[in-house]
N, C-alpha and C positions, 0 to 999 in steps of 0.2 A: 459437387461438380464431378462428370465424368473424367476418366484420364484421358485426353488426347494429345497422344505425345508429338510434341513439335518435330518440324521440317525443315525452319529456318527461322532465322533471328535478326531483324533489322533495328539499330539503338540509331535512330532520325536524331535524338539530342540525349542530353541528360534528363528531361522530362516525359521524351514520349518513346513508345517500344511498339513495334507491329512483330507480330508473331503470326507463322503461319503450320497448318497441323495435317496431321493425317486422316482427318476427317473432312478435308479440302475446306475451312472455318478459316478465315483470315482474322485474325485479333488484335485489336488496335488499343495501348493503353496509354494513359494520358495520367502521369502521375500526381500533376497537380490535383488532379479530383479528388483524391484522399493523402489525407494530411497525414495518417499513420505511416510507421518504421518501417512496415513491411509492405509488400504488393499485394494488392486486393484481386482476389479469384475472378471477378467479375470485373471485363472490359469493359470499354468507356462506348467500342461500337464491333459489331461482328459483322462478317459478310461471307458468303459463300460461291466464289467467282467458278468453280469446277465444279464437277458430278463425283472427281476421285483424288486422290491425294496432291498435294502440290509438291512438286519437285522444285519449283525454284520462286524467288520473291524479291525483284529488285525495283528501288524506288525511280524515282522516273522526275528530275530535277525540275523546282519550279518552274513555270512560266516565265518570261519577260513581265506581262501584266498581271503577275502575281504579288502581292503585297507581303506576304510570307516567305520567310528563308528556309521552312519547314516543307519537304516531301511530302504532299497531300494525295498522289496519286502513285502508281506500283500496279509493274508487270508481273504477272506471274503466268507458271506453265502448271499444267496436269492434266493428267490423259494423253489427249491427241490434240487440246486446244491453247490457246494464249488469250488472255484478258487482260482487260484495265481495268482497275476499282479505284475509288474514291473515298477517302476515308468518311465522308460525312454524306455524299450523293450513294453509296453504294458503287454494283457494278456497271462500268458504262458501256463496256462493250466487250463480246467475246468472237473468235473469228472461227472461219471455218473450222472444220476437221482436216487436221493437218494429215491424216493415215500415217503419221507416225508417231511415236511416243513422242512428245518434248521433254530436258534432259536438264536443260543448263540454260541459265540469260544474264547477261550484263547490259551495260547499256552504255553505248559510244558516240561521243559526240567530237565535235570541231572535223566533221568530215568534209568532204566537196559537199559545197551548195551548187545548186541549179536545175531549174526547170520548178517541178515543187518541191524537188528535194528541200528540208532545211539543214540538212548537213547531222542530223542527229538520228542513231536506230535502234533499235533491240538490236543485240546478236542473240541467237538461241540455238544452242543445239542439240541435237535430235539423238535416236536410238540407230540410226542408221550410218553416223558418223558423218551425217552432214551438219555445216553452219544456214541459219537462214535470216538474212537482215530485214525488219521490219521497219518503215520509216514511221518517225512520230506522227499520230493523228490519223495514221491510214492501218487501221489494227486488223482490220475484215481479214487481211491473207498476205503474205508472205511478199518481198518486194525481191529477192538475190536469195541464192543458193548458191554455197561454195561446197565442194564435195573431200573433205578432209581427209575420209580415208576411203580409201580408190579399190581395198582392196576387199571389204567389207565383212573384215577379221576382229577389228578392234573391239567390238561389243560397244558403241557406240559414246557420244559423248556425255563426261560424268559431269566435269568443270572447266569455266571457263574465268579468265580476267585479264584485263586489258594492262597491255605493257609499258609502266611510264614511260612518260620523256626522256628522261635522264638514263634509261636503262640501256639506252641503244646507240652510244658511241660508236658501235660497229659499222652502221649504216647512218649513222648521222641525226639531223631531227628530222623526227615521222613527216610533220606536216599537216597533209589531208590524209597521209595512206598509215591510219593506226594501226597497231599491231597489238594484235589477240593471241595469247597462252590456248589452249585445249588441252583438257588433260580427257584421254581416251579411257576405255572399260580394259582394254590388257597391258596397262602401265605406262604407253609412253604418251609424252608431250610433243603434239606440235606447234607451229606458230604458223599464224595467217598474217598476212598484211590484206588490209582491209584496202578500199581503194581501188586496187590491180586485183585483188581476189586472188592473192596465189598462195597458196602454202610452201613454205620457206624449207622443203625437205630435209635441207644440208643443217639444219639448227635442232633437228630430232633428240631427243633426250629420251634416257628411261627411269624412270621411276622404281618399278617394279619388273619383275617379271611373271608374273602370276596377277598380283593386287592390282584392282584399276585404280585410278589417280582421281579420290574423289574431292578432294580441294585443291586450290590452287592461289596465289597470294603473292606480293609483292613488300618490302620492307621498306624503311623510309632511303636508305641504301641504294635500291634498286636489285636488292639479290632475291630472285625466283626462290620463295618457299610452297613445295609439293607437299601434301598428304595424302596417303592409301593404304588399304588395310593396318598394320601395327606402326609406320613408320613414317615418320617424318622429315622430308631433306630438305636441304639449305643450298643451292647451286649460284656457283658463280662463275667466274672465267678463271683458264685453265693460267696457271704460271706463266708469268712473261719478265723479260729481262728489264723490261722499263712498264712501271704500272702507274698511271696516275692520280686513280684512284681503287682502293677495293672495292670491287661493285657487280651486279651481273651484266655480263658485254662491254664494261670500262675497261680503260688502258691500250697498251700497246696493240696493233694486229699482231705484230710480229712474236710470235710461241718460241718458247725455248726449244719446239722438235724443229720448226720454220730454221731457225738459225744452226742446230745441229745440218739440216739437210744442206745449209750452205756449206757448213764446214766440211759434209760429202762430197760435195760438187767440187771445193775446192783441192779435198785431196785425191778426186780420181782426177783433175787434171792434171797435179804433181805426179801422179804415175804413170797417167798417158806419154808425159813428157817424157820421162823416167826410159819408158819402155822403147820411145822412138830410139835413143843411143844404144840399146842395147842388141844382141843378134837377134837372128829371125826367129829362133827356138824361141828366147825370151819375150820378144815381141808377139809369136803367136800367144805362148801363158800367158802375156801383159791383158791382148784383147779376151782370152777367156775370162779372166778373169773380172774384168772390163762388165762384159755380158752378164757374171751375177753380181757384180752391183747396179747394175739398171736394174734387175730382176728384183734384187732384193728391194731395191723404191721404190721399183711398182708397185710389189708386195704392201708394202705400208700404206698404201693409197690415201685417199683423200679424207682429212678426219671429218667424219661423219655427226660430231656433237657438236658445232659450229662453236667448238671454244669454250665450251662450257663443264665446268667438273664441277663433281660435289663437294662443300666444303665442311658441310656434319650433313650426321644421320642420327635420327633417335629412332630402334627398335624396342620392337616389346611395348608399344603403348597400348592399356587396355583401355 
């Protein structure tokens, strides 16, 4: 058998593996077929849902009136299109030409139902640094477009994965408006919340600055694990005085720079006061001086990683 080196790896249980490759070949193995130690070169079904390599392969949860707790069906992208395959029917369906590369898919569900919504979609995104949501059963074309990067620098999106429940004490529980990771082509991370379609600017993370962020992942924890060219991080929230748990976006709002900036507040009013008893020479110093510490908090502005630091990094991975 030829070499075609794989794209992606889906393990459905301990018995079955769908693999997909850069010969756009979807491979489906089913290990109970063969009873031997090792994996048998020949899968159990093959399909070929693209014209060019598959960039991405995510399975697509059974039916309601499916008798199976087994992923029998799977999104994938390559080229400019999105399909459904079937592991046993083949391909059922592929949609227009998107004119732009597809990049990246997961697949989110317990959204708003209504109208035919059923509350479940692809996300996928593109080379262009857009999201675009597909709703289940309607695969033909494209249903929502959110425009992530506005500024069309990023080199477009690499990965994507949806943000637990538990990860988001910051904002509370999601609901119907879930919240999607992106990891961009020039290293950073944003978040969307799905629902309102906004991207969460103030929650930006970097990764890299050069490597784009080609995986992206979540722990049983709730702490954002990033991969990109050599290196690997583990992000959680930044230090706080009361934490309740360690986790990414758990515990306190309140930061230890939050409570430092009280304790500024607090002591330039001890010196405003200071300075009213004193003469007019000192009183004028009191308010210069007054004037660079506003300057200097403005200075610090508004922390821009919504609270999040790195807690390792592993470089150098070959």
């Amino acid at each position: 058998m030829a070499l075609d080196p794989p794209t992606s790896l889906n393990i459905l249980n301990p018995q079955n593996l769908v693999i997909s490759t850069d010969s756009s070949a979807v491979y489906f193995y089913d290990l109970r077929a063969d009873p031997s130690p090792t994996i048998s070169f020949k899968p159990t079904s093959t399909h070929h849902p693209h014209s060019s390599f598959l960039s991405s392969l995510t399975p697509l949860p059974p039916s309601e009136a499916s008798t199976s707790s087994v992923a029998r069906q799977f999104v994938s992208t390559g080229g400019t299109t999105l399909a459904v395959t079937d592991i046993r029917r083949g391909v059922l369906v592929r949609s227009e030409d998107q004119e732009e590369e597809l990049t990246a898919s997961i697949y989110v569900s317990g959204l708003h139902k209504g109208g035919t919504s059923k509350g479940e979609k692809a996300v996928v995104g593109d080379a262009s640094g857009v999201l675009t949501l597909w709703e289940r059963g309607v695969w033909d074309d494209q249903d929502e477009r959110i425009i992530v990067d506005r500024s069309g620098e990023s080199l477009g999106i690499e990965s994507l994965a949806q943000v637990p429940d538990h990860a988001t004490s910051r904002t509370g529980p999601q609901g119907e408006h879930k919240l999607v990771a992106t990891g961009l082509g020039d290293g950073k991370i944003k978040f969307v919340r799905l629902g309102a379609n906004k991207v969460l600017s103030d929650w930006d993370l970097q990764h890299d600055e050069i490597e784009g962020v080609t995986a992206l992942s979540f722990d049983v924890g709730g702490r954002l694990i990033s991969g990109g060219g050599s290196t690997v991080k583990i992000w959680r929230e930044a230090m706080t005085k009361i934490v309740a748990t360690p986790g990414f976006l758990n515990g306190s709002k309140r930061s230890a720079e939050a409570d430092s900036d009280d304790d500024d507040d607090d002591a330039d009013a001890v010196n405003d006061s200071d300075a009213a008893d004193d003469n007019s020479d000192e009183e004028k110093e009191g308010k210069t001086n007054g004037r660079k510490r506003r300057k200097r908090k403005r200075g610090r502005g508004k922390d821009r990683s919504g609270g999040v630091h790195v807690t390792g990094s592993f470089g150098g991975l070959n």
